[in-house]
N, C-alpha and C positions, 0 to 999 in steps of 0.2 A: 131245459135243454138249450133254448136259444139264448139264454144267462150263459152257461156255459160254452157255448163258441164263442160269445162276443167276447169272452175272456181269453179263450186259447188263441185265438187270430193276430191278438196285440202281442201277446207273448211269444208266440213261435217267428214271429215280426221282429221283435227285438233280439232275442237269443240271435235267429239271423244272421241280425249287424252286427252283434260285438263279435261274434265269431268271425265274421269277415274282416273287422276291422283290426282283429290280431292277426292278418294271415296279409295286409296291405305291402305290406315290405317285402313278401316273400314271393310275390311274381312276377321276379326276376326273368323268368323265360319272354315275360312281353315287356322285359327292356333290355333286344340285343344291344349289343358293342363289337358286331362284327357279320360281314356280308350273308354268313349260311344263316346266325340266327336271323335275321331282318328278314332274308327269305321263308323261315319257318315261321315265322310270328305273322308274314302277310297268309302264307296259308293255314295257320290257324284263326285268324280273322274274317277269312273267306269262308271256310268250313261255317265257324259261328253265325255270321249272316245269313246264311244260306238256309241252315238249321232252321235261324229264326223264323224267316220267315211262312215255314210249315207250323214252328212250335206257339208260338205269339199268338196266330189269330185260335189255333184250336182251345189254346188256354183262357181265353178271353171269352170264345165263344162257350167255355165250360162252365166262368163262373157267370157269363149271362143265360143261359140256360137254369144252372140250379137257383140263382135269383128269382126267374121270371116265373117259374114253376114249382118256388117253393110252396109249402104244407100252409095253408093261411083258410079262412073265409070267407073271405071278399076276395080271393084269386079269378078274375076275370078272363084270364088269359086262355087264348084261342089249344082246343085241345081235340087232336085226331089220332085215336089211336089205330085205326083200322088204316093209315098212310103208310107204304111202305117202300115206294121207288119212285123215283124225277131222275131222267134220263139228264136233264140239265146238272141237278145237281153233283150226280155219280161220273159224267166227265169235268166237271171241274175239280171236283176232291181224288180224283185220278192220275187227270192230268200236271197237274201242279205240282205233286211228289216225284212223279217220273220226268220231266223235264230238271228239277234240280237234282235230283239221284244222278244224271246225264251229265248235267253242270259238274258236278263236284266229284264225279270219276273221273271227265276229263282234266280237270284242274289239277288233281291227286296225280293223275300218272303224269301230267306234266313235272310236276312240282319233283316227283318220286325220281326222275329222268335226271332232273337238274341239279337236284342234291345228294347223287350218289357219293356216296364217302370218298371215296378211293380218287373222284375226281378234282384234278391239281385244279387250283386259284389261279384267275388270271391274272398274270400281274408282271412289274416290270422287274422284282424282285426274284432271285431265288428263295425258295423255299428252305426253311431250317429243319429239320430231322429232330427229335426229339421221342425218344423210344422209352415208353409206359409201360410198366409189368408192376401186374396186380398179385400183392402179394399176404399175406394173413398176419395185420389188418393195416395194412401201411399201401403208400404207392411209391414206387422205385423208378425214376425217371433219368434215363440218361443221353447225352450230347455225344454221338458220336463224331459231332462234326468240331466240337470244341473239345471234348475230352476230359468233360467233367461228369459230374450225376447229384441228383438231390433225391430226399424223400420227404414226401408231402409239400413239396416244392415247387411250382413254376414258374420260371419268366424268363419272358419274350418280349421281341419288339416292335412295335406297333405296324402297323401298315404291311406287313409283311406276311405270309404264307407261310404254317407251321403245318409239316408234317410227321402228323402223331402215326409211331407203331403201335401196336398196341397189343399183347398179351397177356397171360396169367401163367402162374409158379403151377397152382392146383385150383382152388376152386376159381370156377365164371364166377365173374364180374361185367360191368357194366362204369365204362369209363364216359363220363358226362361234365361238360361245365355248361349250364344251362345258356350264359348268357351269348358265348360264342356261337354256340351250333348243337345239336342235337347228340345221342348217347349211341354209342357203339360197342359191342359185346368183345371184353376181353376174351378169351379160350386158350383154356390147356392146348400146346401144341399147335397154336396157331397165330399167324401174324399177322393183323387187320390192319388195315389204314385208316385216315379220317384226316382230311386236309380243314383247317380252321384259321380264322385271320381275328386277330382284333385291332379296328380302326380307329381308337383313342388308347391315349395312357390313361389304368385304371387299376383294380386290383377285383377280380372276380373269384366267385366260387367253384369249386371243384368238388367233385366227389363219386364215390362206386354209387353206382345204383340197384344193386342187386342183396340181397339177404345173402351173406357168407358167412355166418355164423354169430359167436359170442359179442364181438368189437365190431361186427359191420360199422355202426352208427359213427364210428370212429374215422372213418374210412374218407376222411373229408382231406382235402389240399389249396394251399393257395394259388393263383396265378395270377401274376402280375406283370401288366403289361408297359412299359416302358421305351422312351426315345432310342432309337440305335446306340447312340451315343454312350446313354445308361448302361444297354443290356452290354455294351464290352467291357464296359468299366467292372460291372457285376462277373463278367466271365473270367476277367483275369484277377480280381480278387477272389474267386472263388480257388483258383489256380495258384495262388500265392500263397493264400493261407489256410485254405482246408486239408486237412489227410488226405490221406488216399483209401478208397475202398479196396479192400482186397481182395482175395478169394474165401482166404477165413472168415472175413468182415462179411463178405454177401454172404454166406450161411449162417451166420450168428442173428443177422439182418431177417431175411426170410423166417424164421422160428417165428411160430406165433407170440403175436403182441402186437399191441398198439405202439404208435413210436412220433416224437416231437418232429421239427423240422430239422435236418441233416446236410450239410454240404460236402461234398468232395473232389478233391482236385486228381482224382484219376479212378479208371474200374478197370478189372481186367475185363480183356481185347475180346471185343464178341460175346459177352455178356447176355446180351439180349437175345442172339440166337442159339447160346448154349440154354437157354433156357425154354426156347421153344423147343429142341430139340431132345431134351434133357431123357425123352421115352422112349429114343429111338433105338433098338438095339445094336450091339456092334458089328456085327454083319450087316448094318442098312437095316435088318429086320424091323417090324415095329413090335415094341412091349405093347401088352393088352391092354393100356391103357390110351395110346393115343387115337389106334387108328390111323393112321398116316399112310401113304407110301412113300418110299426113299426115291430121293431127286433132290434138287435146290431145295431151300429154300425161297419162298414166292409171299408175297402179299397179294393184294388184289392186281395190284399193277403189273402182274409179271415180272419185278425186280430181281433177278439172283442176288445171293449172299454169298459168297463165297467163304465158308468159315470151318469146313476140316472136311474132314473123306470123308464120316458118314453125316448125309445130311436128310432134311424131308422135304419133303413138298408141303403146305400150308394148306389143307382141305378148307374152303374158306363156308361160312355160312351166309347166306344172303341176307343182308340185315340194311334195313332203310333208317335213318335217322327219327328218333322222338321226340 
């Protein structure tokens, strides 16, 4: 038996690392490129420490226990089995879990306060607009403030304040670039916000986070973050020589499938809110599928839309950053 652990302990030791040491490049979430992630990575560092220091000594003190008291003949070691309470020791293994429980609520609702989605970046910049709809299996991203649109496509310009719309055609989705800031839930019939900055030129990963079906895995996009300078150079080439999206084009678009990278130099007008709104009935009413009631259009922010006589209101869900 003792032949046999001393053998499985090396081995599940090694297995381990190499498992780890494929997965080295992939956590990307603890190397933000932009103020929310660096805010979520300090409080996932803080959670971890804090962890530890409950998880550490009890692991430690487990495999010194089953050492000291392993199955031997010359085991000398002190043994009382009739001991069953120390008031000393039952407030320190009390106390210690409940002052960091303490710790790390307050830290969390701190943290939870400061990095609500919907709240704008401080900064000396305006903010870009940049409207997300999640669609089956592709992402559809348009500029209303430029007047263009890509799929599977981002970029932005450094130092600057983007705020993302964010919805879905039909099925939730979960719209995430790890290394910017935390994942916020696309929804049918609803327009979410999620304000994000990246502070260097770089090119990051994007992608749904949620299971939607056959192509999810596909469900991946670039963003790429670039000088000001860059990102107008890129807007008016994209303006020059891409098509235009049209109304045919976005339903031919929308059909399930996977789909390469896409540029266009125009979409029709309101796009983005003919899309949230796509369940609304024409008396205002709501089809059974949204749930809605009729009024603006809203984000978190209280934004109006102004985009035809029947419009909804955005029932928003309360979703904290991942």
């Amino acid at each position: 038996m003792r032949k046999t652990i001393r053998f499985l302990v090396p081995m599940m030791l090694m297995l381990i690392a190499v498992m780890l040491s494929g997965c080295s490049d992939k956590y990307i979430v603890l190397d933000p490129k932009g103020p929310i992630g660096e805010s979520q990575k300090d409080l996932i560092w803080i959670t971890v420490w804090l962890c530890a220091i409950i998880l550490v000594p009890v692991l430690i003190l487990t495999a010194v226990i089953v050492w000291k008291y392993r199955d031997r003949k010359d085991n000398k070691s002190a043994y009382q089995p009739n001991w069953e309470h120390s008031t000393k020791l039952e407030t320190i293994w009390w106390a210690i879990p409940i002052v960091i429980i303490a710790i790390l609520a307050t830290v969390t609702i701190k943290y939870t306060y400061d990095l609500e989605p919907s709240k704008p970046l401080e900064s000396a910049k305006q903010p870009i607009t940049i409207e997300a709809t999640s669609l089956d299996w592709k992402w559809l991203f348009t500029y209303p403030q430029e007047g263009i649109s890509t799929v599977n496509y981002v970029q932005i310009p450094e130092d600057t304040p983007i705020r993302f719309r964010v919805t879905a055609d039909q099925a939730m989705n979960s719209f995430w670039i790890p290394q910017l800031g935390g994942q916020i839930y696309a929804m049918s019939g609803m327009a979410m916000t999620l304000y994000l900055q990246a502070d260097e030129v770089g090119d990051f990963f994007g992608t749904g986070a949620n299971f939607t079906g056959e192509q999810f895995a596909k469900m991946t996009f670039d963003v790429k973050s670039t000088s000001e300078a860059d990102y107008k150079t890129w807007v008016d080439s994209v303006k020059s020589s891409a098509p235009e999206l049209t109304e045919e084009g976005f339903q031919q678009l929308k059909q399930p499938g996977s789909s390469d990278k896409q540029s266009f130099s125009a979409f029709p007008k309101g796009l983005f809110d003919q899309v949230v709104m796509q369940y609304v009935g024409p008396n205002g009413a709501d089809a059974p599928h949204s749930g809605q009631k009729s009024g603006p259009v809203k984000d978190e922010e209280g934004g109006g839309h102004d985009t035809s006589s029947t419009e909804v209101e955005g029932q928003l869900l309360p979703v904290m950053n991942h």
